[in-house]
C-alpha positions in Angstrom: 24.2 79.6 -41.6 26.3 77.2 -39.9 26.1 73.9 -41.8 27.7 70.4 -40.6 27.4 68.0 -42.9 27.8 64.8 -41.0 31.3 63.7 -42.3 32.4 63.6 -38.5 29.5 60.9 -37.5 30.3 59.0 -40.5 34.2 58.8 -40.2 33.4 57.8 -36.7 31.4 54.7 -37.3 33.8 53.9 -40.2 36.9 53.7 -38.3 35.3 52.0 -34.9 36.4 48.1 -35.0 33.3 47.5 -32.9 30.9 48.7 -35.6 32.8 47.7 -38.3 32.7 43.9 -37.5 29.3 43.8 -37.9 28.8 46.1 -41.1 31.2 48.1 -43.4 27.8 49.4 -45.5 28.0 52.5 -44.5 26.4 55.3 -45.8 26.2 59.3 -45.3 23.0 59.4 -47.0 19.1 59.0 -46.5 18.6 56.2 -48.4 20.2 53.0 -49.0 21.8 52.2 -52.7 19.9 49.7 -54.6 23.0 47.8 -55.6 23.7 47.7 -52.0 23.8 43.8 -51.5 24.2 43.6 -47.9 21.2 43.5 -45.0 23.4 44.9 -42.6 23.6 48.5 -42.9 23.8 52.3 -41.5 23.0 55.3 -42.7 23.0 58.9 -41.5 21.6 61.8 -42.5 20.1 65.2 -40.8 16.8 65.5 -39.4 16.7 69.0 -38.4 18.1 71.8 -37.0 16.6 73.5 -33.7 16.5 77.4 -34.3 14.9 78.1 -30.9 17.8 77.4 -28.6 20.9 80.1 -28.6 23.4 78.0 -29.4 23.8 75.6 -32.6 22.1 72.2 -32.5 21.8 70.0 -35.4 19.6 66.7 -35.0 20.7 63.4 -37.1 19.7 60.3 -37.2 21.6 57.1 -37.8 19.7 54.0 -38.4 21.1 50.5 -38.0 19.4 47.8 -39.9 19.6 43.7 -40.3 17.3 41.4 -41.4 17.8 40.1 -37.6 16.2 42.0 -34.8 18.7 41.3 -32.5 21.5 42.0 -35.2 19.7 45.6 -35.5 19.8 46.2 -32.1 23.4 45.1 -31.6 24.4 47.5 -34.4 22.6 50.1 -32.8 24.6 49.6 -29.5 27.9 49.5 -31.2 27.3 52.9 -33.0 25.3 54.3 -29.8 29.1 53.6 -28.1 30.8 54.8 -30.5 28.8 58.4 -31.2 28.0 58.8 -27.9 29.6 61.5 -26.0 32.2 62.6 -28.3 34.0 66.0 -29.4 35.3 66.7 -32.5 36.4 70.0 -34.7 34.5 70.9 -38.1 35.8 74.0 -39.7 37.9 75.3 -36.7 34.7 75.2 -34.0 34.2 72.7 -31.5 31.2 70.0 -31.1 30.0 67.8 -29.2 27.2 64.8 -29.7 24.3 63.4 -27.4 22.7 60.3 -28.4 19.1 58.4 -27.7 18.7 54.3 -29.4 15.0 54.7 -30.0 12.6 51.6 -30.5 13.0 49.0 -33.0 10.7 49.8 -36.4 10.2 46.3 -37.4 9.8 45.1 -41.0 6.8 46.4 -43.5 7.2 43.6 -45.8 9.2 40.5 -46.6 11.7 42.9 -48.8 12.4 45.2 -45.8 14.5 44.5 -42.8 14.8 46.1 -38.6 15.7 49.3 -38.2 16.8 50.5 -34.9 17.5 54.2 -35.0 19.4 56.5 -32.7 19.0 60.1 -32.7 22.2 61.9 -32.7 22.2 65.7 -31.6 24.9 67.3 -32.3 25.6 71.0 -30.4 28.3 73.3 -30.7 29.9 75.0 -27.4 
């Protein structure tokens, strides 16, 4: 099975200036750490992958939260920029991404925060 385990999307939002002014938490995982301390955050992980096309197509999802809707939103548009639209090489094949900002999920309590999500599929040629 051909696995990507999201290492690409990561590195990509680590090392863009853009995103990276407005939050260095940034985390390759489902969940946020507890100790985590700040409200600005991203994390990525896989949502599924599509076995009824022919080719390879994994689907993640990268969600951009603040305490501030408009701060979610604007995070979300800085990674959207940054994921959108690229190629890059995992284990000598080639990729490429598509991405979709989706609605922002507004808080369920006074401990959570926004979260604007963007789907990222990710295809091989």
């Amino acid at each position: 099975m051909d696995y990507l385990d999201g290492a690409a999307i990561y590195n990509t939002l680590a090392n863009d200036s853009d995103v990276t002014t407005l939050t260095t938490a940034i985390y390759k995982a489902r969940l946020i750490p507890e100790t985590e301390t700040s409200l600005d955050t991203i994390n990525c992980y896989p949502t599924s992958i599509d076995g009824g096309v022919e080719y390879f197509q994994r689907v993640w999802s990268v969600d951009c939260r603040s305490d501030n809707e408009y701060t979610s939103q604007e995070i979300a548009s800085r990674a959207f920029e940054s994921l959108n639209r690229i190629q890059f090489s995992y284990s000598g094949k080639m990729y490429f991404t598509v991405c979709s900002i989706l609605g922002t999920i507004p808080p369920l309590d006074n401990t959570d925060v926004y979260n604007t999500p963007i789907t990222v599929i990710v295809r091989r040629r």
